[in-house]
Structures are given as C-alpha cells and as structure tokens.
C-alpha positions as CSV (number, residue, x, y, z in Angstrom):
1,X,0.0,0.0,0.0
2,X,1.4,3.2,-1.3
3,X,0.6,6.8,-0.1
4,X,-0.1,8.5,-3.8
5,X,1.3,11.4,-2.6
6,X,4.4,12.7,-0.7
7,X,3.5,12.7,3.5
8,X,2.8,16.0,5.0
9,X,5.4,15.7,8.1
10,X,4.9,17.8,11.6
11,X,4.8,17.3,15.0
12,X,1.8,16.5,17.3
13,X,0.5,19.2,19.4
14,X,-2.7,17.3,21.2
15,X,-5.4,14.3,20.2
16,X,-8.8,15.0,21.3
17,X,-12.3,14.1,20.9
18,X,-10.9,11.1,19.8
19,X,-11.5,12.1,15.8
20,X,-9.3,15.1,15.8
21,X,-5.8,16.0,16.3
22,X,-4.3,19.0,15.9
23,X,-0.5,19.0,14.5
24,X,2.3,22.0,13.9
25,X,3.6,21.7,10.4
26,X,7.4,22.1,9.7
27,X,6.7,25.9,8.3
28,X,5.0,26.3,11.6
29,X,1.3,26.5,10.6
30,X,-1.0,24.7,13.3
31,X,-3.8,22.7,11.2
32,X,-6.2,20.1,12.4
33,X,-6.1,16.2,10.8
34,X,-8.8,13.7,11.0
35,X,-7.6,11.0,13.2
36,X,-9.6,7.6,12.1
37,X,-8.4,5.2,15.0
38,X,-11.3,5.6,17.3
39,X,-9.0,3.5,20.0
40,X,-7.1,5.2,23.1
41,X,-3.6,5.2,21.0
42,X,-2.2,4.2,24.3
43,X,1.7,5.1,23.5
44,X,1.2,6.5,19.5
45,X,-0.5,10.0,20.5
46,X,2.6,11.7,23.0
47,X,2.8,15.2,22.2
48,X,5.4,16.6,20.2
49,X,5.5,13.8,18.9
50,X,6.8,13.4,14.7
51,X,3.5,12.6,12.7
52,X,2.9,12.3,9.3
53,X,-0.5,13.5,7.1
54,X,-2.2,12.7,4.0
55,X,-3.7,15.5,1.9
56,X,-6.7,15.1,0.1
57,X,-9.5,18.0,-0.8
58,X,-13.0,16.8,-1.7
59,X,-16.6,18.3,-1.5
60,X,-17.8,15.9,1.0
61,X,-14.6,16.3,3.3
62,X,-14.4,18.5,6.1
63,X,-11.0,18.4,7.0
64,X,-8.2,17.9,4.1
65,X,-5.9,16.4,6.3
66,X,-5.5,12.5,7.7
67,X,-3.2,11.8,10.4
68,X,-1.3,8.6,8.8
69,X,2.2,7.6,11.0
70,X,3.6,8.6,14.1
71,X,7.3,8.1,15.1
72,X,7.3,6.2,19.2
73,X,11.3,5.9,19.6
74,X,12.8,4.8,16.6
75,X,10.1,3.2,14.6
76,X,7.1,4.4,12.4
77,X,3.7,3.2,13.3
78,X,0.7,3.6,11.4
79,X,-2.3,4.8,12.8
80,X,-4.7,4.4,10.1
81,X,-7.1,2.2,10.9
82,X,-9.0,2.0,7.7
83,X,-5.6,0.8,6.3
84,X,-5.5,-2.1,8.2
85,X,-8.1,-3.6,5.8
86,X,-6.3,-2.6,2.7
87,X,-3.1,-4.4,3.8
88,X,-5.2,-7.6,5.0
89,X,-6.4,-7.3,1.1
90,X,-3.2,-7.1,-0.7
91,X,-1.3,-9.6,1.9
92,X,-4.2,-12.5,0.8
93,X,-4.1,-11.2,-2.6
94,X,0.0,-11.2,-3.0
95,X,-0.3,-14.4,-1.2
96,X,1.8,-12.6,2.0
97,X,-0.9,-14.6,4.5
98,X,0.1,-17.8,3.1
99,X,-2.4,-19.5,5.7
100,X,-5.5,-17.9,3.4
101,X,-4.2,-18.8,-0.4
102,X,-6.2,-20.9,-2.5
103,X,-9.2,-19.0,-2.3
104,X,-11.1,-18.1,-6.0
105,X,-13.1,-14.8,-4.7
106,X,-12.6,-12.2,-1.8
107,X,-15.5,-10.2,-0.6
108,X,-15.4,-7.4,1.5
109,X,-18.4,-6.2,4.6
110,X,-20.3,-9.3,4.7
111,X,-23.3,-9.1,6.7
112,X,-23.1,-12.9,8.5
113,X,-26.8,-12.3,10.0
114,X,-28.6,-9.3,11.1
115,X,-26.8,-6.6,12.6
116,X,-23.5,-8.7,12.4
117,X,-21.1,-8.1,9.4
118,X,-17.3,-9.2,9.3
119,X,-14.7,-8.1,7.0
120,X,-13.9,-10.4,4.3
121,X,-15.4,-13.6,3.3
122,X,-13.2,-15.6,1.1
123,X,-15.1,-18.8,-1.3
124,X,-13.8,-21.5,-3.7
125,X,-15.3,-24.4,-4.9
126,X,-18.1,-24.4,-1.6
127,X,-15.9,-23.7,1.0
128,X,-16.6,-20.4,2.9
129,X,-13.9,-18.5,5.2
130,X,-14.8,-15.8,7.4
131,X,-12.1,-13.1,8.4
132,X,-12.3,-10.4,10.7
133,X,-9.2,-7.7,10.5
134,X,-8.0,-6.4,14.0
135,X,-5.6,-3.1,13.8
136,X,-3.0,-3.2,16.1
137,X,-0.5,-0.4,17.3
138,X,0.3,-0.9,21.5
139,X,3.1,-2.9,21.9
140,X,4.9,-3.5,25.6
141,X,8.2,-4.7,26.1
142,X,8.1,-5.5,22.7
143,X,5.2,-7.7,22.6
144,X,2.2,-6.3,20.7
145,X,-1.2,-6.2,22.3
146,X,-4.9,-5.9,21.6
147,X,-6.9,-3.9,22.4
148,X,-5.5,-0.7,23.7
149,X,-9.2,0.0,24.9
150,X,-11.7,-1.8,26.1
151,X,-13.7,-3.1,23.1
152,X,-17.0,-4.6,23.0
153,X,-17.2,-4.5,19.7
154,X,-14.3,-6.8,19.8
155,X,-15.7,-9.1,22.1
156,X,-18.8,-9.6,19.4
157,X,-16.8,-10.1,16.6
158,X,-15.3,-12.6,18.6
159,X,-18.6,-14.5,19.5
160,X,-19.3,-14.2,15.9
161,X,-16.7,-16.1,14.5
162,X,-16.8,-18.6,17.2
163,X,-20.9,-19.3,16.2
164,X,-19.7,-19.6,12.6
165,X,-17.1,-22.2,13.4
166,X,-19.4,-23.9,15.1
167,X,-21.4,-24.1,11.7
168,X,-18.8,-25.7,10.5
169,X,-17.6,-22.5,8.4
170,X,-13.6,-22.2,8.5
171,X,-13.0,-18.6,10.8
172,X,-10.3,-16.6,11.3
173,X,-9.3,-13.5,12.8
174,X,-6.4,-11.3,11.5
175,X,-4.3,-9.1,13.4
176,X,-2.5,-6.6,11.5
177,X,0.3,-4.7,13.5
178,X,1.3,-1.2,11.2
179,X,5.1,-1.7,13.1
180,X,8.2,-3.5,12.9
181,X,9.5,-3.7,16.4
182,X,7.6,-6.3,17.5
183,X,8.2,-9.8,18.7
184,X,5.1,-10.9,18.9
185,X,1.3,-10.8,19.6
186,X,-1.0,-11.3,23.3
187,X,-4.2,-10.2,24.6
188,X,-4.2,-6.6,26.6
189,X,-5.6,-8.6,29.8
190,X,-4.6,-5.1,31.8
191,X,-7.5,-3.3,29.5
192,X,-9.6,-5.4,28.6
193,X,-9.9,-9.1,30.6
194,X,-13.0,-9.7,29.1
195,X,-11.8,-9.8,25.5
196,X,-8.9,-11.7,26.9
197,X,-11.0,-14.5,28.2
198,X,-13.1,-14.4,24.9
199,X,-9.8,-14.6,22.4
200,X,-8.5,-18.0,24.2
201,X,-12.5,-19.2,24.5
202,X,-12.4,-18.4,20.3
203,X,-8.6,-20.3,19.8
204,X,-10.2,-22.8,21.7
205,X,-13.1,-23.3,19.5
206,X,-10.8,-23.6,16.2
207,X,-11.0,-19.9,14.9
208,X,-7.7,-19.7,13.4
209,X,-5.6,-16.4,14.8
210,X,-3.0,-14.8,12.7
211,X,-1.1,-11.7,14.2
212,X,0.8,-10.3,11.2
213,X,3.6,-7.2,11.1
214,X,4.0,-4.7,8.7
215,X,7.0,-2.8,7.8
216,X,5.8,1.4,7.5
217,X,8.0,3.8,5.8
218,X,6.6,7.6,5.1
219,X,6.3,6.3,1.2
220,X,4.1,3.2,2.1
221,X,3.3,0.1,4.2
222,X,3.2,-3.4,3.4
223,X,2.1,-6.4,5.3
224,X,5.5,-8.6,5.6
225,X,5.6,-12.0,8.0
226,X,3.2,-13.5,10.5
227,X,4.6,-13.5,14.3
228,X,3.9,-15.8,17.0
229,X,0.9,-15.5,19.3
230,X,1.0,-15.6,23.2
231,X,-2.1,-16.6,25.2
C-alpha cells in the first residue's frame, strides 16, 4: 500500500475528541487532521510527537488532512485504521498470508446475519472462510497487544466467529500490526480481561488467529511476515 502522494510531516500538538488532532507543520502552521483510529492510541498520541499526514480535498470532506504515522522511539507506526483492511487485502491477494491462499473470490463487509457483518469472506469451490481484521499499534516490552481500549465490539466479533465455526464454516481473525518492532502478539488482559477471556475461548473453538507485522515507511506500508501469538 502506497501513499499516492508525498506525506505532509509535523509534530503532534494534542489528540482530542478522539476524531481530531491537531498537528504544527514544519513551516510552523497549526492545522487540524482527521484522526480515524477511534482507539485510546495508548503510546502512539505523545505530544510533540513526529507525525505524518495525508492530503486530500473533496466536497464531501471537512477536514483535508488524515493523520497517517507517528514516530514512538525509533520506529514508524501507522495509525490508520482504515488501512489495516487494505493491507489484510493485498497480503491475501500477493499471497503474503500464506495460511489464506487458495481461495477463487474475496468479498469485502459481509453481513453474517442481522446486525452482524465481518470483513472479508473468502469462497472457492463451496468452501466459505470468514475473516475479521484487527488493527494493532500498542506494543509493551516489545510484545504487541490488543486492544488498547476496552472493546466490546471486539468481544462480538469474537462471538461471531466462534458461532460460525461452530457451523462448521472455517473462521479466522487477522491481526495486522502497522510496526516492525515487535516480537510478537498477546491479549491486553490489563485493559480489557474480558476480550482476553473471549480470544483464548475463540482459539479454543478452532477460529484460526494470525497476528501479522508490517513494515511502515513515510512512502508506504506493506504487510510482511506472520509473528507468533501468546495466550
């Protein structure tokens, strides 16, 4: 996944009302981005903080500017969570995620029953695989965790796959980690013990778990190797 144009760098003045952030560009003007991660950003939203933006006008935007990367340390980490779903794409479609090849067609937002949908559904020759995508960005000691806020939603996409499975349908859920300096991939039991208990309850059940890094540059990202998981 490329950025089709050059990243707007600056540095982070203050997140708020989770949506908005507002960031000092290099020649010093103060603008406001959209932020899309509607998580707490626990250790990505520091201010003063290097950040990166996107710039894009439309009629139907009301802010030209998307918060994209943020520098913790050494290493880039992408915020974006609508990206996480367009490098869970490419990595099945490039045949990166080498435990979902083989598949004939890929859908995208499939409603599983009322008021339920899940990300992708992949399909080939009657078989059916469900996957949700998770975006992850806390990491501790190294490890990255999930979630970095407590997350009912989570939780029900959880018991969603795990009703699936037991329909006999193959589920899976995808974590995609926009960082390199990572080892590998647990539950956040400190913020959320219920979704904890839920994740081992889904392993548990046979839906298949995949944490996945991605290398993140300011001219792209790109879903590169799986890493263990630790429950």
């Amino acid at each position: 996944m490329r950025f089709p144009a050059p990243l707007i760098p600056g540095t982070l003045v203050e997140r708020y009302k989770r949506f908005l952030a507002d960031v000092r560009l290099d020649d010093g003007t103060l603008v406001t981005a959209h932020c899309t991660n509607t998580g707490s950003m626990l250790g990505c939203n520091a201010p003063g903080s290097r950040v990166y933006l996107s710039e894009q006008h439309g009629k139907n935007r009301k802010l030209p500017y998307t918060w994209e990367l943020i520098r913790v340390g050494r290493t880039l980490v992408g915020i974006n969570t609508l990206a996480a779903n367009r490098l869970a794409r490419e990595g099945i479609e490039r045949g990166v995620i080498r435990e979902l090849q083989g598949y004939e067609r890929l859908r995208a937002e499939v409603p599983t029953r009322p008021g339920s949908r899940l990300d992708f559904l992949l399909e080939s020759a009657g078989e059916q695989c469900y996957v949700e995508v998770k975006n992850v960005t806390l990491v501790v000691d190294r490890i990255a965790a999930f979630p970095d806020a407590v997350s009912e939603r989570g939780t029900k996409h959880l018991k969603e796959l795990m009703r699936l499975r037991r329909r006999g349908q193959r589920a899976v859920l995808l974590f995609v980690i926009q960082r390199t300096d990572v080892q590998s991939l647990r539950p956040a039991d400190e913020i959320d013990a219920e979704y904890g208990r839920w994740l081992r309850r889904a392993a548990k059940a046979g839906v298949e778990i995949f944490p996945y890094r991605a290398k993140v540059t300011s001219r792209g990202i790109v879903l590169k190797e799986a890493v263990p998981l630790r429950i």
